[in-house]
N, C-alpha and C positions, 0 to 999 in steps of 0.2 A: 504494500500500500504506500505511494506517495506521500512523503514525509510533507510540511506544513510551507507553500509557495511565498517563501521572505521575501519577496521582490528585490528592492534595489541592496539589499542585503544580501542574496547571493553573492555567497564567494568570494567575498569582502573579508580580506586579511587584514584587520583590525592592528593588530601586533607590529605588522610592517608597515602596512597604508593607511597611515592617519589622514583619516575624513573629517572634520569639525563637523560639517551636518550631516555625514551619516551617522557621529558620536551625538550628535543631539537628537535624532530623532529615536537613536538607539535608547537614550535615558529615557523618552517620551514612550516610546513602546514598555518601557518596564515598568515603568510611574502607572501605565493604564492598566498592564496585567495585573499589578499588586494592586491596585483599584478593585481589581474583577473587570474593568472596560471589556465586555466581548468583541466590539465596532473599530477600534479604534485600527486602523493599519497603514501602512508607509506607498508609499507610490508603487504600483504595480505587484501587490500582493494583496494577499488574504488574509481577511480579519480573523482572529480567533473563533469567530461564529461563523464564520464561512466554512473555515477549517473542520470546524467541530459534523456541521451538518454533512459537510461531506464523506465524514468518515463516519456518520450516523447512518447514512443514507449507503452506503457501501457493504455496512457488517448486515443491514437490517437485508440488503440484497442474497448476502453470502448467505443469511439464517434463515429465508424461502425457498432459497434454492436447494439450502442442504439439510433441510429440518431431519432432524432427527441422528443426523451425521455430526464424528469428530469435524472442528474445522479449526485450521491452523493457519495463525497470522504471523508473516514475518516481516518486522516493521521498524522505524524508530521509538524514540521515547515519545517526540512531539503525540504521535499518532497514538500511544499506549496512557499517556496523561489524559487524552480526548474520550477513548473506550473508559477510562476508570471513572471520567466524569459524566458520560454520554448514561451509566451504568448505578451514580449513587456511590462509587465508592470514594470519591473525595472530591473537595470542594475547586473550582477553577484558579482560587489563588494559593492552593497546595501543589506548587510545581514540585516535580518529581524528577529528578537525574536519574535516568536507569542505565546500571550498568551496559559495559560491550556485551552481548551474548548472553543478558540474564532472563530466563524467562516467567513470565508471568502467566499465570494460566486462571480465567474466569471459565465458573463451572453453568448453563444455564438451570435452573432450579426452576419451570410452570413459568413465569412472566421475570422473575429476578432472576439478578446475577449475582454468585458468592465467588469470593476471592479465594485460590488455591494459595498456589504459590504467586509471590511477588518480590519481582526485582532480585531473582536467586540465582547466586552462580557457583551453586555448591557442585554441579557437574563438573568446574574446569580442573 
């Protein structure tokens, strides 16, 4: 699944390429996550509720098509913060860093979802 379209923040080496206003819009983008702002986004991307919807509108595709089937997502963090919010299991301004390679595993329960494992990299 397509990780979260940052527009003019792609690929944007911060570290080496000092931007002044792609460093101001960056603080503006964080100032509105820790807000909760779902709307708020930078030129030629998507807003967190864009984001969100679209990976709502994606799992609820995979979960018609394969009711009753395992189904397996391999994806980033942006995308697995969105499922745990799309889901009840934590709030939009509980951003999550997941591990390289940790997986997470939501179990469906009749209309909820319960948390298995999360963020686990006891495999490596």
């Amino acid at each position: 699944m397509r990780e979260h379209n940052m527009g003019i923040f792609e690929g944007w080496q911060w570290e080496t390429e000092p931007d002044p206003i792609k460093q101001q819009l960056w603080e503006e983008l964080l100032k509105a996550r820790a807000a909760g702002d779902v709307h708020w986004k930078a030129k030629n991307s998507e807003s967190l509720a864009e984001f969100t919807t679209r990976v709502h509108s994606f799992t609820q595709m995979l979960a018609q098509k394969h009711a009753g089937e395992t189904i397996i997502i391999v994806t980033h963090g942006g995308t697995i913060n969105r499922l745990m919010e799309i889901y009840g299991l934590k709030k939009i301004t509980e951003y999550i860093s997941y591990n390289n390679t940790s997986l997470t595993i939501l179990t469906k329960n009749g209309v909820d979802y319960q948390l298995g494992l999360h963020n686990d990299i006891s495999h490596l």
